[in-house]
N, C-alpha and C positions, 0 to 999 in steps of 0.2 A: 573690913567691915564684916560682921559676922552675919550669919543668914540662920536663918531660922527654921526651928524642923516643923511643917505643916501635919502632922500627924496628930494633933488637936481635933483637926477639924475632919482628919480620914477618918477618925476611929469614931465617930460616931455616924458616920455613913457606912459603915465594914457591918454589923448587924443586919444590915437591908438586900448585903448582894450576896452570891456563892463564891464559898472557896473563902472567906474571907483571909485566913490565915496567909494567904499566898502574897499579901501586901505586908505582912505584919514585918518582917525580918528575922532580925537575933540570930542565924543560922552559924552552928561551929564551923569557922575560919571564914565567917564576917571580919571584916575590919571597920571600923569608926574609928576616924579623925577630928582631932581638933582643927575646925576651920580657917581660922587665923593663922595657925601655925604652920601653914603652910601655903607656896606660891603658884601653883599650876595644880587645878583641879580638873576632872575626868569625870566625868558619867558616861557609862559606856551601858549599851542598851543593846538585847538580844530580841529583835522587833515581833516576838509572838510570847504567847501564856507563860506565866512563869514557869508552868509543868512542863515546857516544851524548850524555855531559855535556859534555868536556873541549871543544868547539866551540860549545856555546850564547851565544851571544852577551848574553844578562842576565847570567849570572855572571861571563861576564869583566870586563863592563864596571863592574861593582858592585865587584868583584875591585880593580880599577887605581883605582876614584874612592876607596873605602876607603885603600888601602894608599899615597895621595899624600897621606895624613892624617899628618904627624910621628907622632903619641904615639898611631896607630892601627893594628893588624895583624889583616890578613885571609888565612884559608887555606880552599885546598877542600877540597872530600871528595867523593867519589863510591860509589856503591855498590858492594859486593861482589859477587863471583858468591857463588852456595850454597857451590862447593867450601871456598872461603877465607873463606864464613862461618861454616863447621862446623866450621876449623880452627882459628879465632881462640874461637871459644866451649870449645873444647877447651882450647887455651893460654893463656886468660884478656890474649889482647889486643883492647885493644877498637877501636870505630870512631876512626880516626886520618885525619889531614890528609895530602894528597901533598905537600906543601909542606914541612912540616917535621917532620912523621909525631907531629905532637903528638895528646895525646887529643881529641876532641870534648866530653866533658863538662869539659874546664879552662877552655873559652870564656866570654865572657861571653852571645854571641848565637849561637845555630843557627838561620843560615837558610837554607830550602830553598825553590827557585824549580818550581814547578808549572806544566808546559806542557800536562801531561794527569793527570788526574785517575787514571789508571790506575798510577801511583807511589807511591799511598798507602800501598800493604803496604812497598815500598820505607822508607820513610819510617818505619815500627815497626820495620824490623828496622835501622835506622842507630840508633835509638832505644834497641834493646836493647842490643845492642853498646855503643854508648856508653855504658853505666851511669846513662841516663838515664830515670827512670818516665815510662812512655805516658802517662798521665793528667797531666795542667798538676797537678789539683789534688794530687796526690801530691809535685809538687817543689817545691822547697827554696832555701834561699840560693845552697846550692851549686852548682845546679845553670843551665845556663844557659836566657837566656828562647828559645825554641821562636817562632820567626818565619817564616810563611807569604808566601808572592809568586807572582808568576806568575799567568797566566789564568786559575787553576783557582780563586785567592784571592778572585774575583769573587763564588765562594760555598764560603766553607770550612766550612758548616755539618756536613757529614758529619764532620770532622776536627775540630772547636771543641773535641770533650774529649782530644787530644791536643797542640793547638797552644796556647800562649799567647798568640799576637796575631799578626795577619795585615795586611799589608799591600795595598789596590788599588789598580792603577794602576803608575806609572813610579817605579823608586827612586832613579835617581839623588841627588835632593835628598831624598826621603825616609832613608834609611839616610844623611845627615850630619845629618838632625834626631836620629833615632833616638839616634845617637854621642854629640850634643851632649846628651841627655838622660841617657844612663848614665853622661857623663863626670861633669856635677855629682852627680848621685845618690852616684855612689862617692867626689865630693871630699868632699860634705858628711856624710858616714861611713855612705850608704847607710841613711839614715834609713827608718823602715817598713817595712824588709825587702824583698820581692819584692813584694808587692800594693800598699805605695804605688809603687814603679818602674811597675808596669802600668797602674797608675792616672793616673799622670804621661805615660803615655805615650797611654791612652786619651784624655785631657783636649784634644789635638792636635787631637783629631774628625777626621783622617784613619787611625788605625793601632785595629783592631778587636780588643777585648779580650776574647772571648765568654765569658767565667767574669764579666762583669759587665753580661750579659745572660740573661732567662729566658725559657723560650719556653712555651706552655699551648696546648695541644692540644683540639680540639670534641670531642665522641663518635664521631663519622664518621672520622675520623684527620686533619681538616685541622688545618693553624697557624689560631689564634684570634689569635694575637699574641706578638711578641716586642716584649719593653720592659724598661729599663734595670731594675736592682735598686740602682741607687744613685744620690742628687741630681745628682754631680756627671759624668755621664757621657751625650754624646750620645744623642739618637732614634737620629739616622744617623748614619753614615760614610762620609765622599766619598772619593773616589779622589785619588791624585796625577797630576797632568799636569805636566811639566818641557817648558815652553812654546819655550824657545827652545834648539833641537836644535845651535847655532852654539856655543854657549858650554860645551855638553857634548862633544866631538870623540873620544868613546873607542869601540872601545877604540885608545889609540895604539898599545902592546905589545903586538900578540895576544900569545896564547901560541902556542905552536907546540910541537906533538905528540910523542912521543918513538913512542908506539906509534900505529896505524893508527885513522883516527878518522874517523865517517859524513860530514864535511867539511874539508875540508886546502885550505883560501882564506881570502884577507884579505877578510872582510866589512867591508860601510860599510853604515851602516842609510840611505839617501839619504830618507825620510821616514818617519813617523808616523800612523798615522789611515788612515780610508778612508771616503767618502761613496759609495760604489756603494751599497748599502742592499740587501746581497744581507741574506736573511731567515734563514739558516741561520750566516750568520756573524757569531761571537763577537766575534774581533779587529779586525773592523771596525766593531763596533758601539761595545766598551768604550774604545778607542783613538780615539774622536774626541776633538777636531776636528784637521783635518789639519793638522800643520806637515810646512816642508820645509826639507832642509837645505839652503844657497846649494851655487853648483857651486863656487867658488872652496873652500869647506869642504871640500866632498869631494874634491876635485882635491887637497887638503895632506894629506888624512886617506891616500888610498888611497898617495901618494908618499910621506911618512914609514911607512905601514904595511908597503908593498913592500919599504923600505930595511930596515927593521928584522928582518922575518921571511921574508924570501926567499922566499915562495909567487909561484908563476907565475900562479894564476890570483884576478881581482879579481870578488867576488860584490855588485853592486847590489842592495839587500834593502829588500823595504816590501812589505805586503801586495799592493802592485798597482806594483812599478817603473817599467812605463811610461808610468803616471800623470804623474809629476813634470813640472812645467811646463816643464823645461828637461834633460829627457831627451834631444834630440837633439844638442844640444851636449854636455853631459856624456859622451854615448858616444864623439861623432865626437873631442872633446878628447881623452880618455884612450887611443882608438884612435890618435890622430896621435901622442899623446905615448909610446906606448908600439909602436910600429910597427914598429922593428926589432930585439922583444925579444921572449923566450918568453913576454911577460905576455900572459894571454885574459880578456874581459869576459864576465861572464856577467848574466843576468837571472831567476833562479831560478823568481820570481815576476812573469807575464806574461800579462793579458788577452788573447782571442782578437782584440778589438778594438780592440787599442793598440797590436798589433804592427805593424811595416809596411815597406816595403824599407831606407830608410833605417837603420832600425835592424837589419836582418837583414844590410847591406854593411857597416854600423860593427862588430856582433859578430862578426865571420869573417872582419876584415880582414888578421889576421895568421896566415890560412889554419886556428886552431885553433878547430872550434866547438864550443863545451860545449853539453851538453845542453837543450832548447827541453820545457817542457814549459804547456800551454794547456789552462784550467779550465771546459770548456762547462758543467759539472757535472751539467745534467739534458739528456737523450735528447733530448725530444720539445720544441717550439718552448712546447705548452701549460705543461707545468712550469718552463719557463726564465723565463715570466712569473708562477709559483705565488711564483717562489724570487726575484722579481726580478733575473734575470740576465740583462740588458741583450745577452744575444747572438744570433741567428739562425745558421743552419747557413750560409748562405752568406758570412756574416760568418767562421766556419771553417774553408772551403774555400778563400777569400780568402787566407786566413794561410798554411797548410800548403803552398798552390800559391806562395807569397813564401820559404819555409824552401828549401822542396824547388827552388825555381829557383835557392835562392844558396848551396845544395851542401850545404845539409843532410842527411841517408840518414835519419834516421831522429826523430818526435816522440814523445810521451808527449801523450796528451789522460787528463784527469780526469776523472771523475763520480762523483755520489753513488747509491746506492741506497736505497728507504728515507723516501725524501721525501713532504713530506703531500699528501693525496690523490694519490698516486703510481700509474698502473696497470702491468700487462704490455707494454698498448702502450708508454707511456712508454720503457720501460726496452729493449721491443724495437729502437726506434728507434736506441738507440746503437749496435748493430750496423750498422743501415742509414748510421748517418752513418760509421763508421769504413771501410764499404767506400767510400763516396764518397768519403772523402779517399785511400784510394790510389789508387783510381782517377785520382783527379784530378793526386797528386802522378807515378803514374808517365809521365802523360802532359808534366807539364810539366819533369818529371828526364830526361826521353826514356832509360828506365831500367827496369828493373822489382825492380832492387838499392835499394828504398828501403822502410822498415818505421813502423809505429805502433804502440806498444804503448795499449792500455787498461786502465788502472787505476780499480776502484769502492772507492771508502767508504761504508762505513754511515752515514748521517744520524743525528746525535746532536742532540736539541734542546738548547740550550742558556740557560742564564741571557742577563739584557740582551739577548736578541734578539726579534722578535717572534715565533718558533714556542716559547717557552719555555710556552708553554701546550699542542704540541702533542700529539697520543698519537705512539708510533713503533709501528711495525710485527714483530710477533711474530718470532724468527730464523730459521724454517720457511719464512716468508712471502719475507722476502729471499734466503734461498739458493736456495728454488723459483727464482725470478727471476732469479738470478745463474747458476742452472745450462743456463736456456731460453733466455738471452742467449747462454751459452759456446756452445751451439748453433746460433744463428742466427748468430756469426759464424764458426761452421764449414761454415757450412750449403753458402757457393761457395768450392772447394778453393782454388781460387788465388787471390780475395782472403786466405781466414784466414790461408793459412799466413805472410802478410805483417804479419799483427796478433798482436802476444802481447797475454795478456790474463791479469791480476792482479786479486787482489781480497782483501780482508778480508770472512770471511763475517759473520752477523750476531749471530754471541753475544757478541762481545768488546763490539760498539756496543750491546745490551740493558744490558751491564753498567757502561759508559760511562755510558748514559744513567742508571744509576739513582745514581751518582755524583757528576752533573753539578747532577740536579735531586734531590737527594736532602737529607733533614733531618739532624738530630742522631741520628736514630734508627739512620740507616745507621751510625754511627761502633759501633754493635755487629756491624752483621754484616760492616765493615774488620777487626776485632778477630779477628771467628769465624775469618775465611777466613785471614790471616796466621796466627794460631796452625795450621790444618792444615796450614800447609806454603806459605802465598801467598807468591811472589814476583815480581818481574818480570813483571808483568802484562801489560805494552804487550810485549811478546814474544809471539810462537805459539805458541814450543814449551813455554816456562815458564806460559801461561795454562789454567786448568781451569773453564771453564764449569760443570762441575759442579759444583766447587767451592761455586763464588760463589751457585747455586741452592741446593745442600747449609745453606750458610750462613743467608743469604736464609732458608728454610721455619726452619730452626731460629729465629732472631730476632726477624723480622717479624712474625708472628701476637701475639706479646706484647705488641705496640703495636697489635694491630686493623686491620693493615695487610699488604700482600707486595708481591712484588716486580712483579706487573703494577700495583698502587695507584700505584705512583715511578714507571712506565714508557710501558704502553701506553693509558694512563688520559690522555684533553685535561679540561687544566684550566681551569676557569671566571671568569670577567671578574674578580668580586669577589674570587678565594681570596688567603688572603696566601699568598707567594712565600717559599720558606726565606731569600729575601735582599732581602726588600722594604725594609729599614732599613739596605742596604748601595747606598750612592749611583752610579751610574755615570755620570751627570748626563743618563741618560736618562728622559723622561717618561715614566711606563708609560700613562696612556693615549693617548700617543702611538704606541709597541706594539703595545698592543691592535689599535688601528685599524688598523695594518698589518696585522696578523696575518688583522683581516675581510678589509684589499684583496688579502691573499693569495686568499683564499675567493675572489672574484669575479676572481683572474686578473688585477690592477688591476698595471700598474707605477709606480711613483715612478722620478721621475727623481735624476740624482748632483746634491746641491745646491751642491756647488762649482762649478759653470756652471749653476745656473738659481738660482729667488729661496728662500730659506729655506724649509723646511715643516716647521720647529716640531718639531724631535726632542727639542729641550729643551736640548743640550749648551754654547749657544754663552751662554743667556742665562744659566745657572745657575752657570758658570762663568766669567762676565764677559770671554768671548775673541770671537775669531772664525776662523774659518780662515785660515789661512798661507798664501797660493800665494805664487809670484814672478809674472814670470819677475824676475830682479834686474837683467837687460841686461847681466850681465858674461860673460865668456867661461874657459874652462877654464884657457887656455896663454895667456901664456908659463909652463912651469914647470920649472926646474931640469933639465936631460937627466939621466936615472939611469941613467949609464954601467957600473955594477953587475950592473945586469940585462939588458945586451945578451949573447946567447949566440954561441955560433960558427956559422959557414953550415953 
């Protein structure tokens, strides 16, 4: 049966609101499909602004490995503003695709990819719109199955009563199992209706079905345990890892933007994983073990993706770019191949300690340098070994005095605030060290026109890391902190005025964290805070603290719990974990005992250059780490006469 595109009835509401163009579509390497002619449909949805989804790199890529499927079509969707969601509730249109403005409830899968858990109000109100009931167990044949991904999928326990099954880990090969599971279901006339599809789909023991899980609660408000309600349905659930990154080369077609979007570059993911064993990080934890792509891969990826979408600038992407074994090639390749063209390399993400001339003469060889920004994360040398973060201040100084001699003006240094066992001093210290780097840059710029902005986040403990036991710090606590910093590097007129200084205070990361590490129980006070009005959370201006406390006092109490219980509360060796039966291929008492070497200040070293130390990922998953180097070299590669511009 064919569906019909409601884009009738948007386009004369798009007049009324802002941004209109960001619903419109058309974008080069859209795809549009014939309906009918094909059997397993997709809409897969990036749960914030289009300026903020339309460049995510999982969707695209999910996007193009789908839509290379014959008899399969995928479209996206993005979220609404308020204005054009008050207007579409008014005119009875619902959540539709940019693609081909089809409904979201015609699909057969919604999935939406979670980078931050602050998308979940997001997420009910696509839900509403779509004419789709919040609650899994309120839908229907009709209605499509509700599929979770993304980082935040590592623990979807808060959302389990509105998602139908969630995926962890990497989807490329996941979402054509998925496919191949709905495509038989619907040939063999969709037997069992919706719960044996989930059930089928459960059976995988990768793809998590939480309506065939129950969970029982002790008197104190811990998890006593979650365990299946049915024979045939795993303990656990492991993740996906899509092992060898050479055979998945997407995305080929970026898309390319019609309106203005937080990134306008052809990304290449150049690897996977990360063994630094910082203790606060997710992505590096859940993402092992490392693979890398060959340089010959990305030297074809970044040349066909140049050709195809005309972006000037090429983004190196992986948790830690300068890791890669063959980083230095790779740049100086794409620097030589690209030498007399408006194209610029960038490294988004860049250890203080990986940076080094070489690579700072390869990024600026074509006189344009994008932005440098370097993650010391904690102040003080003491916390940098709390959080294992293998960096020293003069390791720092090292770097900025390498930017700022090869004509850099200006970096971006990171930190967090917030961190366990964190004090004043700590956090005083990052002043002291920003004034040392200008100091030191304006001496080696021979200059005093060069700047460093400081930027803090709020420490969020997270699932699969080892502080997911820790308490955080009350938002009083960190803004006291964040306000006595802003002063101490005002404190010498003519360093500050060279330092801007940025910050996320600490209610939004209170509410993060109760999200992160939160049960089934939070999925009422998601519910509370979205009916009053939640949207767009991961915003400023659209976030209400109060809100979310408002909420919180109303719900919590009825489970014997609140919101310091999820938050500022360290939890204990034995407690189950809202996702202890959700696999990362990490050992938890591997964890744990981080979590002590934290306590004693202890670092581990990156086990991709020293010998194994038993995180659990390599043997559970029957792999190992991926390095090269491969001994091959960039170029020769085809001159892209294209992209040479005029003098």
């Amino acid at each position: 049966m064919s569906v019909s595109s409601v884009f009738p009835q948007l386009e004369q509401l798009l007049p009324r609101v802002s941004k209109p163009i960001q619903y419109v579509g058309g974008e080069l390497g859209a795809v549009v499909k014939d309906w009918e002619a094909t059997t397993v449909r997709w809409a897969l949805m990036y749960p914030d602004a289009y300026e903020v989804g339309l460049p995510n790199q999982g969707v695209q890529i999910l996007y193009e490995v789908l839509n290379e499927q014959e008899d399969v079509l995928a479209e996206r969707t993005y979220s609404v503003w308020p204005d054009l969601e008050a207007l579409m509730k008014e005119n009875g249109v619902p959540q539709f695709t940019v693609d081909a403005h089809r409904p979201v409830k015609a699909f057969d899968v919604f999935g939406l990819s979670f980078a931050t858990e602050l998308g979940y109000t997001n997420m009910l109100s696509a839900l509403d719109l779509a004419g789709i009931p919040l609650d899994s167990a309120d839908r229907d044949e009709s209605h499509p199955i509700v599929l979770a991904g993304g980082h935040a999928s590592f623990n979807p326990e808060p959302i389990a009563d509105f998602i139908d099954a969630a995926v962890l880990g990497d989807g490329e090969e996941a979402v054509l199992e998925i496919t191949g599971i709905i495509r038989e279901w619907k040939a063999e006339g969709r037997p069992g209706g919706r719960d044996e599809l989930l059930l089928r789909l459960a059976r995988t023991e990768s793809i998590y079905v939480p309506r065939f899980y129950d969970v029982d609660y002790l008197p104190d408000g811990r998890i006593q345990r979650v365990v299946p309600n049915r024979p045939d349905v795993p303990f656990r659930v492991a993740k996906r890892t899509t092992m060898d990154l050479d055979a998945w080369p997407y995305p080929k077609k970026p898309l390319v933007p019609l309106a203005e979007t937080v990134h306008e570059r052809y990304a290449v993911e150049i690897f996977r994983g990360c063994t630094r064993g910082c203790r606060f990080c997710q992505a590096g934890m859940i993402t092992r073990p490392v693979r890398e792509r060959s340089i010959t891969t990305v030297g074809q990826m970044v040349k066909e993706g140049l050709e195809f979408s005309g972006y000037s600038e090429v983004g190196l992407l992986s948790l830690s770019s300068a890791d890669h074994s063959e980083i230095g090639d790779m740049c100086s390749g794409l620097a030589e191949q690209y030498a007399d063209t408006n194209v610029s390399l960038s490294l988004p993400s860049t250890r203080v300690d990986a940076f080094n001339i070489d690579l700072a003469q390869e990024l600026s060889r074509n006189g344009r340098r994008t932005g440098l920004t370097f993650a010391p994360e904690g102040g003080s040398e003491r916390i940098r070994k709390v959080i294992n973060k293998m960096v020293t201040k003069e390791d720092l100084i090292r770097t900025v005095v390498t930017a700022y001699s090869n004509g850099w003006r200006q970096v971006k240094l990171y930190f967090m605030c917030g961190l366990p066992s964190e004090t004043d001093e700590d956090v005083l210290e990052i002043a002291e060290m920003a004034h040392e780097v200008i100091r030191a840059g304006r001496e080696a710029a021979g200059t005093k026109d060069i700047r460093c902005t400081v930027s803090i986040g709020g420490f969020v403990p997270k699932p699969h890391t080892p502080f997911q036991w820790a308490p955080m710090d009350r938002p009083e606590t960190i803004d006291g902190r964040l306000k006595m910093l802003k002063n101490a590097i005002n404190s010498d007129r003519s360093l500050g005025r060279a330092i801007g200084f940025r910050y996320h205070d600490g209610e939004p990361s209170l509410i993060e964290g109760l999200l992160s590490r939160g049960d089934r129980r939070v999925g009422q006070v998601i519910r509370r805070v979205w009916e009053k009005g939640g949207r767009f959370d991961g915003w400023s201006e659209h976030f209400s603290y109060a809100r979310w406390v408002e909420a919180a006092d109303e719900v919590l109490p009825g489970f014997g719990v609140d919101l310091d219980w999820f938050t500022t509360r360290e939890r204990e060796e034995l407690e189950v974990l809202p996702w202890d039966h959700l696999d990362s291929g990490l050992d938890k008492d591997w964890l744990w005992q981080d979590w002590q070497d934290s306590k004693s200040e202890y670092e581990q070293d990156d086990c991709r250059w020293t010998p194994c130390f038993d995180c659990g990922v390599c043997p559970s998953m029957d792999t190992e780490i991926q390095i090269g180097p491969t001994g091959k070299k960039l170029l020769p590669l085809t001159p892209v006469n294209n992209l040479r511009v005029p003098a």
